[in-house]
C-alpha positions as CSV (number, residue, x, y, z in Angstrom):
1,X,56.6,414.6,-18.2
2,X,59.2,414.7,-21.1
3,X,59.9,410.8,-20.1
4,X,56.1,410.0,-20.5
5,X,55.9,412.1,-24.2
6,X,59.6,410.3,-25.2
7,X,57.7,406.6,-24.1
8,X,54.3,407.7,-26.3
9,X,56.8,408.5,-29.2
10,X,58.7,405.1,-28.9
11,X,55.4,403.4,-28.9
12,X,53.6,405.0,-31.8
13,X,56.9,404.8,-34.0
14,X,56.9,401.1,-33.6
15,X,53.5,400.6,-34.3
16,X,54.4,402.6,-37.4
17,X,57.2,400.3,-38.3
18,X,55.2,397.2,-38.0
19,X,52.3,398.3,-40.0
20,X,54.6,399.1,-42.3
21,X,55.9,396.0,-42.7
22,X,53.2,394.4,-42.6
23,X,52.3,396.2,-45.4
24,X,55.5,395.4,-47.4
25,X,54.4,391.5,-46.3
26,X,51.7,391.0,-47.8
27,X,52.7,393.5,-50.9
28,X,55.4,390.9,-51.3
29,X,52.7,388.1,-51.1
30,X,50.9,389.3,-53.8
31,X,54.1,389.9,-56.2
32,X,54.6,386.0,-55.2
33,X,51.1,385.2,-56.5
34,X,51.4,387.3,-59.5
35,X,54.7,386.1,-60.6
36,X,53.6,382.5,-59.9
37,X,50.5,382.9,-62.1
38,X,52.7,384.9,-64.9
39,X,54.4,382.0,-65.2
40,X,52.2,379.6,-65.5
41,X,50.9,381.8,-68.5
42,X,54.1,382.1,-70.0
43,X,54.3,378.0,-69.7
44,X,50.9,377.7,-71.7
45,X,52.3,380.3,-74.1
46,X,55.7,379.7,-74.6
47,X,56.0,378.5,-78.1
48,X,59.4,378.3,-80.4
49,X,57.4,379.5,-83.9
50,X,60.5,378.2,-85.9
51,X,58.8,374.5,-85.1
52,X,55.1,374.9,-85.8
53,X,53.7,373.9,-89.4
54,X,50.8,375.1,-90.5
55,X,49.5,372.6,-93.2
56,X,45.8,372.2,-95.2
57,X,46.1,376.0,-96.7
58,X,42.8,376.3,-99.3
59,X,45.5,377.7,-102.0
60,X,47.4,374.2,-101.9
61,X,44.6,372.3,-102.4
62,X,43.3,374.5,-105.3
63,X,46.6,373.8,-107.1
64,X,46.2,370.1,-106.4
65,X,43.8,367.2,-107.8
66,X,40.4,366.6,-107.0
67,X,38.8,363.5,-105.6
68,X,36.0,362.1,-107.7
69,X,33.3,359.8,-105.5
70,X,30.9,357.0,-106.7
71,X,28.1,355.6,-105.0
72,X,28.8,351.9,-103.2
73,X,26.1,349.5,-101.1
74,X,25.8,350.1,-97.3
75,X,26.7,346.3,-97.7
76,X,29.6,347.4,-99.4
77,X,31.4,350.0,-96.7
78,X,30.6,347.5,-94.1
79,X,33.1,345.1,-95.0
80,X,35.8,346.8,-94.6
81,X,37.1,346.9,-90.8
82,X,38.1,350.0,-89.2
83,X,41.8,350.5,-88.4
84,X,42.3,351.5,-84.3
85,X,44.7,354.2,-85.0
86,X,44.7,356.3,-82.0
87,X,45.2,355.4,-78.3
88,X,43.7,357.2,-75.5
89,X,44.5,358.0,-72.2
90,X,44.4,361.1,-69.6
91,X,47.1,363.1,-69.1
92,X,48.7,364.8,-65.8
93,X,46.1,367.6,-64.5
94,X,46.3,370.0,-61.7
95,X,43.9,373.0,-61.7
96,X,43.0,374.6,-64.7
97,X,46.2,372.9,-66.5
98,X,47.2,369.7,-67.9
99,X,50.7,368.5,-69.0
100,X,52.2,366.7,-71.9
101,X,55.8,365.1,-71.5
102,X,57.4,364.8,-75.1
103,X,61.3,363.6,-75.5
104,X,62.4,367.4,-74.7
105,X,60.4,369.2,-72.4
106,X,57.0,369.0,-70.7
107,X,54.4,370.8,-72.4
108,X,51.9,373.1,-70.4
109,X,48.0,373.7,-71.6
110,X,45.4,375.3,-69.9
111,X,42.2,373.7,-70.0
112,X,39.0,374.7,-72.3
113,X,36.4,376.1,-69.4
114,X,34.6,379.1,-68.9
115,X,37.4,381.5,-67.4
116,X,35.1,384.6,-67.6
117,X,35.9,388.0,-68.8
118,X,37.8,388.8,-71.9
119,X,39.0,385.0,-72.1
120,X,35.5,383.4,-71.7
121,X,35.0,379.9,-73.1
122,X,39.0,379.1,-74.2
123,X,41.6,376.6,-73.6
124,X,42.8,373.4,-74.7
125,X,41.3,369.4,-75.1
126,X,43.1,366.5,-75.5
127,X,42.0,363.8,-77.7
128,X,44.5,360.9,-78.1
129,X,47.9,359.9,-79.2
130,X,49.1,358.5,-82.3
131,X,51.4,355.6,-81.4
132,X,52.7,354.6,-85.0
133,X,53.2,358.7,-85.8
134,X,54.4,359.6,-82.1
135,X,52.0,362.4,-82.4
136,X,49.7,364.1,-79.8
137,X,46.5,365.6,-81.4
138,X,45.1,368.1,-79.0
139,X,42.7,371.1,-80.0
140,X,42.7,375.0,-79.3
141,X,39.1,375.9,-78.9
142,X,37.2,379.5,-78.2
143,X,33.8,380.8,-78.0
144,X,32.9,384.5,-78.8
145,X,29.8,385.8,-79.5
146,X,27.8,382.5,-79.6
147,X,30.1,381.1,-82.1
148,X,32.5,378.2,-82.0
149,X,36.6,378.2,-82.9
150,X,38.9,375.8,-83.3
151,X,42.3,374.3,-84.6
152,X,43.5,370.8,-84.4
153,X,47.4,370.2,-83.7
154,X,49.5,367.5,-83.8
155,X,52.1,367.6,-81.1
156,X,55.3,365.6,-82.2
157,X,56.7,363.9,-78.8
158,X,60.2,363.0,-80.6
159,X,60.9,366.5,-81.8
160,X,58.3,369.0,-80.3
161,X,57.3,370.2,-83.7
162,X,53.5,371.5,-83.5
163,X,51.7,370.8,-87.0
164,X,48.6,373.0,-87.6
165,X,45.8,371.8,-89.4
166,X,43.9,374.5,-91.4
167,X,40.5,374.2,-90.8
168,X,37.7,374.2,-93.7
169,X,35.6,376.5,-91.6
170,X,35.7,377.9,-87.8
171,X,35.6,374.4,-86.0
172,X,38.6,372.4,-86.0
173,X,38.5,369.5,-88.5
174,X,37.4,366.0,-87.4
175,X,40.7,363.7,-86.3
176,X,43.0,362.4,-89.5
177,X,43.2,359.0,-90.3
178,X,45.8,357.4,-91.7
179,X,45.7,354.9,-95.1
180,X,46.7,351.6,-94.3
181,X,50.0,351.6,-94.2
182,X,50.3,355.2,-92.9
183,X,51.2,356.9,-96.5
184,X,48.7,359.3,-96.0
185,X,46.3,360.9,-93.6
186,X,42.6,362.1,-94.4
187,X,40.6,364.5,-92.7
188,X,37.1,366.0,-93.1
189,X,34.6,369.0,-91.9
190,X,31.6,369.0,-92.0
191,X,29.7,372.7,-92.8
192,X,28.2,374.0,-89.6
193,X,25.3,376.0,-91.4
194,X,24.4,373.4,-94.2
195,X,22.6,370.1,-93.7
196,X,24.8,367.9,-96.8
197,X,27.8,370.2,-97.0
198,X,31.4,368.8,-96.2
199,X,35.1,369.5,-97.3
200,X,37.9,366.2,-97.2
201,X,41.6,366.7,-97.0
202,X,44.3,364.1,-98.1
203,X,47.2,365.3,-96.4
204,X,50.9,363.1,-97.5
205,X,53.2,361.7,-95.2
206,X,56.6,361.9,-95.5
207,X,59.9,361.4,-94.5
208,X,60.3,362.5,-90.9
209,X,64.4,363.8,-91.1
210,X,62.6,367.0,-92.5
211,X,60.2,367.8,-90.3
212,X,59.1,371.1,-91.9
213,X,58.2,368.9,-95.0
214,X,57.1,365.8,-92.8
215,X,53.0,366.6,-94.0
216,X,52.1,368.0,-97.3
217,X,49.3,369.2,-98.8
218,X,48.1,366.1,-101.8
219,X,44.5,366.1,-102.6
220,X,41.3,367.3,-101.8
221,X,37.3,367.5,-102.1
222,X,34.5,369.6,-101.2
223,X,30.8,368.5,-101.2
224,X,27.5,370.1,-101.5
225,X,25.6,366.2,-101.7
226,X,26.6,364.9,-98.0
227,X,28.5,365.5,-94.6
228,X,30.4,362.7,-93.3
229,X,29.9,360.3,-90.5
230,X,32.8,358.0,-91.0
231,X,35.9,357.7,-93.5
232,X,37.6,353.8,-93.5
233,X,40.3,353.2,-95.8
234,X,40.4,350.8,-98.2
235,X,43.6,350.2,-99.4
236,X,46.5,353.1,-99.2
237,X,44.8,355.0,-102.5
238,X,41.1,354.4,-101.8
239,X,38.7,355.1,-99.4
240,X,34.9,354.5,-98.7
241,X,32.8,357.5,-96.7
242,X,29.8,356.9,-95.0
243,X,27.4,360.4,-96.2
244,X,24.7,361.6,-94.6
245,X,21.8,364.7,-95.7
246,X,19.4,365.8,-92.7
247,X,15.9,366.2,-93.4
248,X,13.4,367.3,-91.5
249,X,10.6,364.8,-90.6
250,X,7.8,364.5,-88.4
251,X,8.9,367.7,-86.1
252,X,12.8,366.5,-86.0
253,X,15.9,366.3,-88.3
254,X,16.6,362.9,-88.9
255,X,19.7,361.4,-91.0
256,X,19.4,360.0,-94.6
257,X,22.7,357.8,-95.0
258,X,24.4,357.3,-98.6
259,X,27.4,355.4,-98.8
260,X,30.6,356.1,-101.8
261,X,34.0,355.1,-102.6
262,X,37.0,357.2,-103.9
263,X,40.6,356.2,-105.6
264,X,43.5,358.4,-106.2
265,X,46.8,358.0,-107.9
């Protein structure tokens, strides 16, 4: 009889030990998971803030000139050919992630999708490289409460600095251009709530051996006649914009175009 209880003892204790470690198995699993996906958070994250330059600050630009526009021929804008500035092609993806490879590292950023919960509609695009700058342009996007936000950054693949460009309103701006022989960039928003509203920013390029001064703030403008299709550059001072005001005709908004010309020193 004792022998019997001593066998029904052994047995139950083992069964014990394996659910117990079975336990600690997939405990251990689920560490692995967590850990796994905590990193590839940190990756998206991990950011050295002694490299990322935030340029296009209103405050600048109110110390700054102005632009002044005049009104040019549709004739006019179209004979001057647009400058391809920007090359595209699709990075590495896997999952929710895709990867940029600059001269130092490999750069992790998690897609803009729908993730749900707290982080909703988030994430990152990619929109092109900038073969004579060396720049990726990629933007950080969000949605709360029906409402768009954005900010456009240029990813330097030499150097890994990250230049943030102010935006006019919660969007990101539209891509810069650069003048002709890439003195300067321009950029423009258009308003989100206004039908002819837009803001332009003439952003200097400099000397790259000081990257923290490598874009500068140089002129700017802000309009309350037209948004803005399409910016070509006429020379590396002057510029012609293609304007537009939407008007609402026969049961739709439909675009009036206006075409102008600006110079700066």
């Amino acid at each position: 009889m004792k022998r019997i209880l001593f066998l029904l003892l052994s047995i139950l204790t083992i069964s014990c030990n394996d659910t117990k470690s079975t336990k600690i198995s997939n405990t251990q699993k689920t560490d692995t998971v967590s850990k796994n996906n905590s990193i590839s958070e940190k990756q998206e994250i991990e950011i050295d803030s002694t490299k990322i330059i935030e340029v296009g600050y209103h405050d600048n630009y109110e110390k700054l000139p102005k632009l002044t526009f005049d009104t040019i021929t549709e004739k006019e804008f179209l004979s001057l050919g647009s400058k391809k500035y920007i090359q595209n092609f699709k990075p590495k993806q896997k999952g929710d992630f895709f990867y940029i490879q600059t001269a130092l590292k490999k750069h992790t950023f998690k897609k803009y999708n729908d993730y749900g919960g707290e982080e909703s509609w988030s994430g990152y695009e990619y929109l092109g490289y900038y073969t004579d700058f060396k720049l990726f342009a990629i933007t950080r996007n969000s949605t709360s409460d029906y409402m768009g936000f954005g900010q456009l950054i240029l990813l330097d693949s030499t150097n890994d600095y990250k230049y943030h460009i102010i935006s006019f309103g919660d969007g990101s701006v539209e891509l810069p251009i650069p003048s002709i022989n890439n003195k300067y960039f321009v950029y423009f928003y258009n308003s989100v709530y206004e039908h002819k509203n837009s803001d332009i920013g003439i952003l200097k390029i400099n000397d790259k051996s000081n990257p923290k001064k490598y874009m500068t703030e140089y002129a700017s403008y802000n309009s309350k006649d037209f948004a803005i299709e399409k910016i070509i550059w006429k020379t590396d001072n002057s510029f012609f914009v293609k304007g537009y005001e939407e008007v609402y005709e026969n049961d739709k908004w439909v675009k009036k175009y206006k075409y102008y010309k600006t110079e700066f020193q």
